[in-house]
DRENMARDREN-394025 format. One record per atom (N, C-alpha, C): z negated, x, y negated; residue in one letter. Coordinates in pm, whole numbers, plus 32768, in hexadecimal, padded with zeros to 4 digits. Example, Ala and Ser with C-alpha at 12.3 -4.5 7.8 and 13.67 -1.06 7.14 Angstrom:
<sites>
7CF485278239A/7CF484CE81C2A/7CF48528814AA/7D3C850580E1S/7D368557806AS/7CED850A7FFDS/
</sites>
This chain:
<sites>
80B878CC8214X/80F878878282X/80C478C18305X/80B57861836BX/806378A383CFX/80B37871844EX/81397834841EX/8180780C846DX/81B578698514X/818878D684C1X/81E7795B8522X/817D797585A8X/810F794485ACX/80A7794385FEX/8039792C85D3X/7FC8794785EDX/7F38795D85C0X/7EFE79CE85E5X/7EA779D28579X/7E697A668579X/7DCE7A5D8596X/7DC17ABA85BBX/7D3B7AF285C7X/7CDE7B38855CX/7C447B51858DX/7C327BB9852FX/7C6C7C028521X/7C807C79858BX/7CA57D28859DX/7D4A7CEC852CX/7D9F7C998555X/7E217C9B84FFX/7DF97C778473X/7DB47C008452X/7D837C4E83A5X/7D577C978392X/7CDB7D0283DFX/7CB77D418386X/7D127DC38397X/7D747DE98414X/7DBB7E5783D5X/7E3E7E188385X/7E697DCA837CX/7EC97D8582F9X/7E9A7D9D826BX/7E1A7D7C828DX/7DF07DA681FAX/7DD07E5081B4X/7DAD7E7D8270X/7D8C7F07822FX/7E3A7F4D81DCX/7E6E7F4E8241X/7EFC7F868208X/7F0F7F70818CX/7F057F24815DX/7EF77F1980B6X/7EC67F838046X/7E427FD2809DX/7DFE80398068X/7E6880AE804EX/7ECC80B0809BX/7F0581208074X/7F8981317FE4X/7F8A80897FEAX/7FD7808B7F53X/7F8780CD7EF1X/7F0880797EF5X/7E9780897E6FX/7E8881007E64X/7E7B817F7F00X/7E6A81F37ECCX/7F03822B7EB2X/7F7182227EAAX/7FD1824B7E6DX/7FB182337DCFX/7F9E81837DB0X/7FA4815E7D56X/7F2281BA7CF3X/7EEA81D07D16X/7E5182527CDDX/7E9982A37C8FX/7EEF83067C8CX/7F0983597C44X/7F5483447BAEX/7F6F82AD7BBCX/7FB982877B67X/7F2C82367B03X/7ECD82027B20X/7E6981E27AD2X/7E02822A7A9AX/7E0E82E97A79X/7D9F83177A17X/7DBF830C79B0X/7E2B82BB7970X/7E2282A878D3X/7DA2824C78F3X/7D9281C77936X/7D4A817878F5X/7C97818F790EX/7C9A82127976X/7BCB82597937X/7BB4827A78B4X/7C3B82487854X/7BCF826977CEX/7B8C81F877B6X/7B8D817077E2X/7B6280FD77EDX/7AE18117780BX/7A81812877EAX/7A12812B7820X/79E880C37892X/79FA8058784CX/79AE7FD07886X/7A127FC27934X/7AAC800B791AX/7AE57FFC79D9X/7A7A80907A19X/7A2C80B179D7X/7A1D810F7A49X/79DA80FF7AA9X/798280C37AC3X/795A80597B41X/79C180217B83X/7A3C7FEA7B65X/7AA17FC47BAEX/7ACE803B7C02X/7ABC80B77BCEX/7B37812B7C0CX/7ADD816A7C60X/7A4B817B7C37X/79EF81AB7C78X/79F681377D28X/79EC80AB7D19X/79FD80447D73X/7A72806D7DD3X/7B0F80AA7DACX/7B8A80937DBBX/7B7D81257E12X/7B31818C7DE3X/7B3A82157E24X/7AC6820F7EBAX/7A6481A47E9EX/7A0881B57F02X/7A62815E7F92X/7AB080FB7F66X/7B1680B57FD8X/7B6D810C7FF2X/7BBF81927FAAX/7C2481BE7FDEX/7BFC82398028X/7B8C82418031X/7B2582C98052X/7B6C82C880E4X/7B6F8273815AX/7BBE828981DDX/7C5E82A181C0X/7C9C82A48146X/7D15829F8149X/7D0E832A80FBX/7CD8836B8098X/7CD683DB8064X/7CAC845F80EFX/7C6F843F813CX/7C6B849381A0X/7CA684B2820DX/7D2584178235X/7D938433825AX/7DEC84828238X/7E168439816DX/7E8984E8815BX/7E38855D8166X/7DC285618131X/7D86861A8134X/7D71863181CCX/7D7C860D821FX/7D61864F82ABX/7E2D868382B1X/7E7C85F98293X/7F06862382CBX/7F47866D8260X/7F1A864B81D1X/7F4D86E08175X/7EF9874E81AEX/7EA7877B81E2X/7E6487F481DFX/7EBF88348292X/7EDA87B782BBX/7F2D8815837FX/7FA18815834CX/7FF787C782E0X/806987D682C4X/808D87FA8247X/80C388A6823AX/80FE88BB81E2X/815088A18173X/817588B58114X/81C4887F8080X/81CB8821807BX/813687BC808FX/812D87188042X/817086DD80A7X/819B8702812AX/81F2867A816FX/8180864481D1X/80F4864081B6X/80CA85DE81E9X/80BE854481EDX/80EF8530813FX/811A848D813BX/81AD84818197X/81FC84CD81B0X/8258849981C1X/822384AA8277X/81C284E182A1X/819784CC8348X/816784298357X/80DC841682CCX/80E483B282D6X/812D830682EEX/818A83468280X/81BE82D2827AX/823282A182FCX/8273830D8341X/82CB832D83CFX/823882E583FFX/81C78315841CX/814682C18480X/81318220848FX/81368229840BX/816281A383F3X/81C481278404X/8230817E83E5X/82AD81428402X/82D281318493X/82CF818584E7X/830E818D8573X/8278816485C8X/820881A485C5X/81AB8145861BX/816880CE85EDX/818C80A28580X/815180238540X/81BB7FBE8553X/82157FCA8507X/826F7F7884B0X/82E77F42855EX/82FA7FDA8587X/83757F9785E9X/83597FB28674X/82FD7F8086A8X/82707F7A86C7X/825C7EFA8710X/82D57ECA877EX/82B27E1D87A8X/821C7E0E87C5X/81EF7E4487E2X/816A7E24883EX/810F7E0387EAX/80D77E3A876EX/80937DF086F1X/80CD7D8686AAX/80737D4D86B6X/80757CC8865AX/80D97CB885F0X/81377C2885CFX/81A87C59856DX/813F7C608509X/80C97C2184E5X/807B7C008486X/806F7C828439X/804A7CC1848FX/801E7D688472X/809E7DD9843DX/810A7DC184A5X/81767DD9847EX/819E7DBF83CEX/81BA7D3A83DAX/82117D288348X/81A57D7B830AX/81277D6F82E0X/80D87D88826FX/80F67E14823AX/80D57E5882BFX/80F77ED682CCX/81807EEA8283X/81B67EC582A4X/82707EDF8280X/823B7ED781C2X/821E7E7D81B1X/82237E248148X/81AC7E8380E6X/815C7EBB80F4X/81217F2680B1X/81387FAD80C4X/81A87FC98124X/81F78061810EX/8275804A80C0X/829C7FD58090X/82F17FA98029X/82C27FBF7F9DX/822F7F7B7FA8X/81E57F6B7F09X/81E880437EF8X/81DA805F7F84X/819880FB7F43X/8211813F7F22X/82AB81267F44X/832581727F4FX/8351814E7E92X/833580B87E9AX/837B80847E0BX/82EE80DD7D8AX/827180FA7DBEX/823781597D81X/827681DA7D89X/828581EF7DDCX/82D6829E7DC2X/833C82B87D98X/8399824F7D87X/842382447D32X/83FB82337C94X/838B81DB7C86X/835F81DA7C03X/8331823D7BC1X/82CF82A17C01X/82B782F87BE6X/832283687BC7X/835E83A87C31X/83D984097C38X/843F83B47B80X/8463833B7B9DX/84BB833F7B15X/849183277A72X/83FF831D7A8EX/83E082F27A31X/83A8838479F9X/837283D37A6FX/834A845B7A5CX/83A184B97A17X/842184B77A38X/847B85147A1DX/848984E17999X/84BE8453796BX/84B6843678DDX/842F845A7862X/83EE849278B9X/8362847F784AX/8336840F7824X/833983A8785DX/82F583237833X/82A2831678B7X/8277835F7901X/81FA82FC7949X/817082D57902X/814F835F78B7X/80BE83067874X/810B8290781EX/815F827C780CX/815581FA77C2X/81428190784CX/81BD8191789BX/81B6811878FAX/81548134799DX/80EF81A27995X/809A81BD7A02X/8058814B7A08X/803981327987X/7F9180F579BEX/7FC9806D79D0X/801F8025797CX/80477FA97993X/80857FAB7A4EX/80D87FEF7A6DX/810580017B03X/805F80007B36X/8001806D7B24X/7F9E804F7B7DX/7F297FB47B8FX/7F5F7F927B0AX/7F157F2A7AFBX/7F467E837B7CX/7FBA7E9A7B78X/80247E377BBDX/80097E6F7C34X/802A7EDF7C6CX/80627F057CEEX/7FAD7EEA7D40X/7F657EEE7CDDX/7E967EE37D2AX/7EA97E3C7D24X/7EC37DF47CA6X/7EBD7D897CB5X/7F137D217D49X/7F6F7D6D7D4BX/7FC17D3B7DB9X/7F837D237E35X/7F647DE87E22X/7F0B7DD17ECBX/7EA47D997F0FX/7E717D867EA1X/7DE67D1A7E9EX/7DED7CC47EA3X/7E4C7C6D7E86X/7E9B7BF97E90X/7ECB7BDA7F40X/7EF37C537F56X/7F367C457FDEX/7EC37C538063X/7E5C7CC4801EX/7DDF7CB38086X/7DA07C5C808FX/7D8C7BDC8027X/7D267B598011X/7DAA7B118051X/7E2E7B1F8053X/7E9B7AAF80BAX/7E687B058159X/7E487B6E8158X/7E4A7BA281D1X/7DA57B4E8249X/7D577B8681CCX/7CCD7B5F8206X/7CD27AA88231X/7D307A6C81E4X/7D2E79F681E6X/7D9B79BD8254X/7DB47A148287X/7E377A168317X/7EAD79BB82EEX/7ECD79BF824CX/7F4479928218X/7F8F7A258222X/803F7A2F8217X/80597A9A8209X/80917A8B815BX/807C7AF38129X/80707B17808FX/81327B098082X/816F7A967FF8X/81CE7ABB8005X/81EB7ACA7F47X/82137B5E7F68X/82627B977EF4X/82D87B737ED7X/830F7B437E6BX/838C7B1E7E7AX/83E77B9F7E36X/844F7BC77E96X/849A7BFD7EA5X/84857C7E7F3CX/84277CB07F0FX/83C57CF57F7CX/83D47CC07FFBX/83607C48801EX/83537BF4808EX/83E87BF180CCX/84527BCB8075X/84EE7BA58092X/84FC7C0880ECX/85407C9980D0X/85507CEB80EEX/84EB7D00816BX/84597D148161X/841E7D2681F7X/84377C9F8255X/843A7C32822FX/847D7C0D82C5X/85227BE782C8X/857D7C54827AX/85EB7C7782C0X/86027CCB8307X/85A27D2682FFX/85B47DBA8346X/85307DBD83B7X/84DA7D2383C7X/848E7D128427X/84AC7CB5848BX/85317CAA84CAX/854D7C2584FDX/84D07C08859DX/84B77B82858FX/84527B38860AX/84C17B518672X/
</sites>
């Protein structure tokens, strides 16, 4: 829907970048499937795109002590992106809308972790949560906005125009 305005390049292509940071959440949850031989060209592909996003957390894990550099990130995100009038809503929702995909990853992780079942349900979660985003960067590049159902809901209740 493009109802909410029109976009530009610069608003797809950072709509789409934000996405990158699910997929690299979603990463840790997919080394069951490198025993696959034949995806390893996929992951090899998936690590060379997140290469600007892997050097974001290692610069802000390495200035910020006990692992709370995702959580700098994601505050960066949230307060100069998301609530943020002056950027584009385009850019906005997406944003919102892939620090969702990465939060409902870290809940997955944390409960599924503590149960001992993530290698069972990692790779399937990583498989969905990449498929999604890819989904949402080809709605992005295409200056449609990507709608998840249930997801999408939620980001434009908590994104009002």
């Amino acid at each position: 829907m493009v109802w909410r305005g029109s976009t530009d390049f610069k608003d797809r292509f950072f709509g789409a970048a934000v996405y990158l940071f699910a997929i690299y959440d979603a990463m840790a949850l997919g080394g069951g499937l490198l025993q696959i031989p034949a995806l390893l060209p996929l992951f090899q592909l998936l690590q060379l795109l997140l290469l600007p996003i892997s050097l974001i957390y290692g610069i802000f894990n390495t200035i910020i002590p006990l692992g709370f550099g995702s959580l700098v990130i994601f505050f960066i995100l949230f307060l100069a992106v998301v609530r943020n009038e002056k950027i584009a809503y385009f850019i906005r929702f997406n944003t919102l809308q892939s620090i969702l995909f990465g939060i409902a990853i870290s809940l997955i992780q944390i409960v599924f972790g503590t149960l001992g079942a993530l290698a069972i349900i990692g790779s399937a979660v990583f498989v969905v949560a990449t498929a999604a985003s890819i989904f949402c960067m080809v709605q992005c590049i295409l200056g449609r906005y990507p709608e998840i159902p249930s997801i999408s809901d939620v980001v434009y209740s908590q994104l009002p125009r």
